[in-house]
N, C-alpha and C positions, 0 to 999 in steps of 0.2 A: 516626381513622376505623376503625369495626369490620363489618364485611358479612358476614352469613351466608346462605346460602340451603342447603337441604337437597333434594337431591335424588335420583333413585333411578336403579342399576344392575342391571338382574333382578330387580325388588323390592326388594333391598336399598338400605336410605339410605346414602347419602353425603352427606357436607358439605361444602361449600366456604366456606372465610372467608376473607378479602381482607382488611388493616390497614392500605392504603397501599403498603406495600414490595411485597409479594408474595401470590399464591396458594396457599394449603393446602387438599390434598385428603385428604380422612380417611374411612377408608371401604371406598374400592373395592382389594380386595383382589388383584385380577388387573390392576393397570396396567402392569405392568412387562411388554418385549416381550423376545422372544430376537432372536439376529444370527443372519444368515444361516448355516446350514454350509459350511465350510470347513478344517475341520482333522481330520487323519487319523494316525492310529496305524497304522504297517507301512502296511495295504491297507485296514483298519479304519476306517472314519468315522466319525468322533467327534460324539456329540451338541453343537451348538452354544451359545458358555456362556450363561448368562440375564445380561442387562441388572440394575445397581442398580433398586431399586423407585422410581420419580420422586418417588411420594406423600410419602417420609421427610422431606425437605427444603421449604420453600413456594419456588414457581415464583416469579421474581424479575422485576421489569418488564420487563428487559432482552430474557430468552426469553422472555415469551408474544408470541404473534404476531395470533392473534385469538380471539376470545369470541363468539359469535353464539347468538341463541334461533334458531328455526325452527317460524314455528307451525304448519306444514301438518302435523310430524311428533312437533311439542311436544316438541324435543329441544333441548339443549343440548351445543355443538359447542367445545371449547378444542381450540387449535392450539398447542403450543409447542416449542422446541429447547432439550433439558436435557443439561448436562454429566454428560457419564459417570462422572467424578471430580467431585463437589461443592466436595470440599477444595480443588481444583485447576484453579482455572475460567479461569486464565488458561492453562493446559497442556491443558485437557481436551480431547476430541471431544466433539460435541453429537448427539444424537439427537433425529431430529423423531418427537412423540408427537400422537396427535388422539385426546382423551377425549372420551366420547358418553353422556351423561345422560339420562333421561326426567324431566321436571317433571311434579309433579301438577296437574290442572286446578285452576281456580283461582289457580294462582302465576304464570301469567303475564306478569303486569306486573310479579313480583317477580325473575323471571329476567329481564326486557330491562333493567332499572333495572340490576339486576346487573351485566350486560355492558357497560353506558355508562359505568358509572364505574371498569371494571376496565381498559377500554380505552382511556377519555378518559385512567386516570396513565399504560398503558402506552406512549402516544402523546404526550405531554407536553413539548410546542416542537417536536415531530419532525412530517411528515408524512406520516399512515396513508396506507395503499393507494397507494404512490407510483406514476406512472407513469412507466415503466423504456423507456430504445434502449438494446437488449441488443446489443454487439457482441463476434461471436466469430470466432475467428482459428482456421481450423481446419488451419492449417498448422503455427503457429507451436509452439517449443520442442519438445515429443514426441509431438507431431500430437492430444492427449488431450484438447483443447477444448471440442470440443463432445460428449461422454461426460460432462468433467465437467462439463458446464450441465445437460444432459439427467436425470444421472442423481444429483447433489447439488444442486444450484441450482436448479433450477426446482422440485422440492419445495417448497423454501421460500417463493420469490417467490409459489406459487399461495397456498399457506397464509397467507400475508401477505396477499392480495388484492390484490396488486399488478398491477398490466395492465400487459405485457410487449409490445411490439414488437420481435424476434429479424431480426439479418441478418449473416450471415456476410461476413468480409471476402474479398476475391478476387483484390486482387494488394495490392503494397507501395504504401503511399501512398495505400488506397481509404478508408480511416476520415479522411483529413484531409479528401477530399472530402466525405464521410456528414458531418461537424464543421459544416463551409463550407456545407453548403445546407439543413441540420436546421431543422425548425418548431421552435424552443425553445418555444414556449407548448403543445407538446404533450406535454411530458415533466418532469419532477420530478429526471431525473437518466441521466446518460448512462453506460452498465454494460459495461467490459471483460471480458470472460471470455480472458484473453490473459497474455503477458510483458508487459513495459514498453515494446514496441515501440509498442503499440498505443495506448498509452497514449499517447505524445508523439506519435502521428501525430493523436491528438483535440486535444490541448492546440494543435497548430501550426496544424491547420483551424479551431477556433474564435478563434484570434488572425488571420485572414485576414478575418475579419469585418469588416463596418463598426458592428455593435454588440458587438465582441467582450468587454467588459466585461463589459455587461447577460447576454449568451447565456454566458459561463463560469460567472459565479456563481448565473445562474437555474437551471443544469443544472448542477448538479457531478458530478464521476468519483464512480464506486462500481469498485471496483478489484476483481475474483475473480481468483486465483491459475491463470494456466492456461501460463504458461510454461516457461521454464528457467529464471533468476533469480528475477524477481518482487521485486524488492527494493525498490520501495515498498509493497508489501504485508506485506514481513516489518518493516518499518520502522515501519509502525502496528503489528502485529499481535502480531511477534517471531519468532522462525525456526521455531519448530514450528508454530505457529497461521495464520501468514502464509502458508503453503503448505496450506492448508486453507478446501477451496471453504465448505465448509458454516456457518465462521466467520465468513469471509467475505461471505457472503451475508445472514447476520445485519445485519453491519456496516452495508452497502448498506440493507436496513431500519431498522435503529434508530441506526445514525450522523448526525453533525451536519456540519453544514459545517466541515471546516481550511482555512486560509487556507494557500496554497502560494506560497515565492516561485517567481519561475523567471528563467531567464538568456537575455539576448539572446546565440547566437553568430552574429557579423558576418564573412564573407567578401569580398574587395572584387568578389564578385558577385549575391552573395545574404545572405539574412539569415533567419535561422529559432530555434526555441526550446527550450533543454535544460531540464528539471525535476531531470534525477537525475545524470550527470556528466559531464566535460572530461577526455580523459585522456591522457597521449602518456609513449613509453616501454614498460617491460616490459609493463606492464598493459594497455595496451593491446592490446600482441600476445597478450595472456592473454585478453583481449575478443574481440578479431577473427580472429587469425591460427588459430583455435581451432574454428572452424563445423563443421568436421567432422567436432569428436566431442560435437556437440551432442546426439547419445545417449546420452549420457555423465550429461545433467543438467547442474546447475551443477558437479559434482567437474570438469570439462573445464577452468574457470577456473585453479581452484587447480595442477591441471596444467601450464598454460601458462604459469604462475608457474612453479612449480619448474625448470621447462626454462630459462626465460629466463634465472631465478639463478643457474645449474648451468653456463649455458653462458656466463657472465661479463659477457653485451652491455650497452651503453651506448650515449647516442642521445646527440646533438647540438644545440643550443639557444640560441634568444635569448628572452628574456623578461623581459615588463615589469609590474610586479605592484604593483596598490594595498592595500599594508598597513592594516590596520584594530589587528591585534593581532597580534605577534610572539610574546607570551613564554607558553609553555607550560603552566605552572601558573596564570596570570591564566584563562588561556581557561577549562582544566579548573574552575576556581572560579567564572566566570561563568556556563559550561553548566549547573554543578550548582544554581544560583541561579533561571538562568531556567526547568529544569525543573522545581524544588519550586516555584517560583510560576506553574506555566501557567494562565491559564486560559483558554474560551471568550472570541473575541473577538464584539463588536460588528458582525454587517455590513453596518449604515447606518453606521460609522466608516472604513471604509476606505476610501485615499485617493482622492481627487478626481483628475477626467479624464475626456477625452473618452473618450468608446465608441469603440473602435479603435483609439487612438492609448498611443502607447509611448512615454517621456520618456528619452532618452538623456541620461545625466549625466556618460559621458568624451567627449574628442576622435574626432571619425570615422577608424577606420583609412591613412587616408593623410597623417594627420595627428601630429607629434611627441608621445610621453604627457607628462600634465604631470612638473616636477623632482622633484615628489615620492616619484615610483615607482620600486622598487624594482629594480631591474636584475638579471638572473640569467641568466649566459653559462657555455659548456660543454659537458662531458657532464653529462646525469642518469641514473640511473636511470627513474628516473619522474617527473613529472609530474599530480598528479592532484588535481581539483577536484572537489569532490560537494556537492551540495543535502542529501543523505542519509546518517546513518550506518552504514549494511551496504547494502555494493553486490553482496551475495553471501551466500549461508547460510554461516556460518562468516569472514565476512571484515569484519570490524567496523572499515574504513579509517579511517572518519573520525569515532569517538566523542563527538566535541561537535558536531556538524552538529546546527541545529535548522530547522523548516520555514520558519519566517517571521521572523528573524532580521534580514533583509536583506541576507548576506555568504554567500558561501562559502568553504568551508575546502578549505586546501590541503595537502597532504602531499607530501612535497617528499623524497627523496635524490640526492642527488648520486653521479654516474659513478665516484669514485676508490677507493670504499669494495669492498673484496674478498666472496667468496662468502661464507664465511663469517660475517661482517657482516650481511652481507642475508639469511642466512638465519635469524637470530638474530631478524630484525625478523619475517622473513614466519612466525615461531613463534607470536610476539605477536599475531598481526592479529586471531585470532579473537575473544578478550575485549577487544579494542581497546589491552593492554597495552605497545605498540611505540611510545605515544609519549613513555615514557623511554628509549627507545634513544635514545645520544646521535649515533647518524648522521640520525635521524628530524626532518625542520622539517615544523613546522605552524604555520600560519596562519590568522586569520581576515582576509579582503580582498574589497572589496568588486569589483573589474573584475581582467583582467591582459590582457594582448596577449602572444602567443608564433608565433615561427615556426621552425617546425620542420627541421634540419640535419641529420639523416644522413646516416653516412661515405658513398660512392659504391658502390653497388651493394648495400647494406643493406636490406633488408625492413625498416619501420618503417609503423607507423599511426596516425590521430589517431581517436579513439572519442568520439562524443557520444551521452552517452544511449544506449552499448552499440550503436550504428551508425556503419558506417562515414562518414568525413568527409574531405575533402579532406587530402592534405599540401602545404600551402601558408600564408602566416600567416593568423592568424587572432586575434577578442580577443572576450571573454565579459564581460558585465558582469551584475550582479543587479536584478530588478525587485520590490523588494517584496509579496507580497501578492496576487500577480496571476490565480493558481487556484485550486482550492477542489475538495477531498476530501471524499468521507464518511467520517468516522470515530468510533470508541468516545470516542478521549481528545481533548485540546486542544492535543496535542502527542505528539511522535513517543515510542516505548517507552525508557526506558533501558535500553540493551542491556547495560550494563557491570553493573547488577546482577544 
């Protein structure tokens, strides 16, 4: 397929050809824009630098956003977001661009022809003009939410065409309700602008449903980076991209549905839903015991590490764990397996069930686990299960963790191991290199039960999903399949390369 259509900028022609892949503009020789000023010499303001010229490379289906004639004003309107780095499009920032053409009379039906089929490939299984429940957290992480909705995000979504319904959340736990009483037939997709908090408060409202099936996968998350972590967005994305609204907001447009598993955790009071992790031990007090220097960003984490390691502590434990796969290098060779074969799933195949209902596959907590589980009494270190492989920018815990797998992975140290030890591991964490340390167990297991023992008058926490949770026992098991993201890929980034 070859499309040309030629038309003019102050008189001057330009051309536009389409071949399928992408758009080339040749021609218009003032496209490129500058950045705003910002940079100064001494006291001196420095001219602000000019932007790459867009036109050099053809616009790639990915970024265009839309293509419209206009015939009140016989103009021709492109909307797209191009990496600043061409070479580098998985590193880059993106700049929103809107080119304005005059078509000659006459060509009319050859510019709308134009636009239908530049937009039918840019839109291709995805759907245009989604209609977005934009939820923004204008407390959460560095209070920066809604700034960066306003002032990254919603550019995009207009330019998309996308219809937006905005509502800020107002205490903890109000997005499970917004979840819980949502028209799904009014939306295409339900948009965080938040940390992860927000996230699990959508995921646990839409499972309180009585069609929570139907209402997760009709409306899947579109994830904008607006917290202190964000670690499912750096998880699709990668750590420099994943903290980038404007990426992100792409994503939300021209992403597909990922299938997400997520974990029942059962209290013998209550029962609610983790997507991203289980965690008891140092890390945990590096999650929780830490809120204070949440100005800090995520470096507060890594902080709360250091301190814990530095100061020797060990926690107390029973736990009972369903092995899937013990040995190390198995796992690393089947992760590497299943992520050179990901691809898009089918989702009229995924599995059968009532709407609402959630298949429990261990014994109910007051009940014995079966013989075949794993036993794990003591001190540990840590403790920690993850859905996801970077629970943190720079902290790559758990490098085989895949979305829909149906297991979670465990990373495991035991109490006996000295500072230096564990500081060899927490070296490793960020290329995910620590699980040849040989004080390092990992796992891939499908449930575990654990109840949590420390020493008397010890500060200790349990962390789900980066919130606080009781300490008292508690057991997590995996549900296949059961959410659903928008994303670029079919499967989470490999962060190890």
């Amino acid at each position: 397929m070859l499309l040309t259509l030629t038309v003019t900028k102050v008189h001057l022609p330009v051309e536009l050809t389409y071949d399928g892949e992408g758009l080339r503009i040749e021609g218009d020789f003032n496209a490129h824009k500058k950045l705003k000023a910002g940079r100064s010499c001494g006291c001196i303001p420095l001219p602000p630098p000019k932007l790459p010229d867009p036109t050099l490379l053809p616009i790639d289906h990915r970024h265009l956003l839309n293509m419209t004639y206009q015939d009140s004003t016989h103009m021709l309107h492109i909307q797209a977001l191009i990496p600043r780095q061409p070479d580098q499009e998985n590193k880059s920032t993106l700049d929103l661009y809107k080119f304005m053409y005059s078509v000659t009379k006459g060509q009319e039906q050859d510019a709308i022809r134009f636009c239908e089929v530049v937009m039918e490939d840019a839109y291709k299984g995805l759907v245009a003009q989604k209609r977005l429940k934009v939820l923004i957290n204008p407390f959460g992480g560095q209070g920066q939410a809604k700034k960066i909705y306003e002032e990254q995000v919603r550019p995009i979504f207009e330019a998309a065409k996308c219809t937006v319904d905005i509502q800020y959340t107002e205490y903890q736990g109000h997005a499970i309700t917004i979840a819980k009483e949502l028209d799904i037939t009014a939306y295409d997709a339900v948009v965080t602008v938040s940390g992860d908090g927000v996230i699990h408060e959508v995921i646990n409202g839409f499972l309180q449903r009585s069609d929570a099936r139907q209402a997760i996968r009709q409306c899947p998350l579109g994830v904008i980076p607006g917290g202190t972590g964000n670690a499912l967005s750096i998880c699709m994305l990668g750590e420099q991209q994943g903290f980038d609204p404007m990426v992100a907001a792409l994503q939300v447009v021209k992403g597909r549905s990922l299938a997400l598993d997520l974990c029942s955790v059962t209290y013998d009071d209550h029962r609610y839903f983790s997507f991203l992790s289980q965690n008891y031990g140092i890390t945990s007090y590096a999650d929780l015991g830490t809120e204070n220097l949440r100005w800090m960003g995520d470096a507060r984490t890594i902080l709360g590490l250091l301190k814990e390691i530095l100061s020797g502590n060990s926690y107390g434990m029973e736990a009972a764990v369903h092995i899937v796969e013990n040995n190390k290098d198995t796992i690393q060779r089947q992760y590497e397996q299943a992520h050179a074969s990901a691809t898009w799933e089918d989702l009229a195949e995924q599995p059968n069930g009532e709407d609402g209902m959630v298949v429990d596959t261990i014994p109910a907590l007051n009940e014995p686990v079966p013989e075949d589980w794993t036993k794990i009494e003591g001190k540990i270190s840590f403790f920690l299960t993850s859905k996801t492989p970077l629970l943190a920018r720079g902290m790559l815990s758990h490098p085989c963790a895949l979305p829909s797998d149906g297991l979670l992975d465990l990373l495991l140290v035991r109490g006996q191991y000295g500072v230096m030890k564990q500081l060899g591991v927490f070296e490793k964490v960020e290329k995910g290199n620590h699980l040849d340390s040989k004080i390092v167990e990992y796992y891939k297991i499908k449930a575990f039960r654990l109840t949590p023992k420390p020493a008397p008058g010890q500060k200790a926490y349990v962390a789900i999903d980066g919130e606080h949770a009781p300490l008292k026992p508690f057991q997590v098991q995996v549900h296949p399949r059961l959410a659903f993201v928008l994303s670029f890929n079919p499967t989470f980034i490999n962060a190890r390369l």
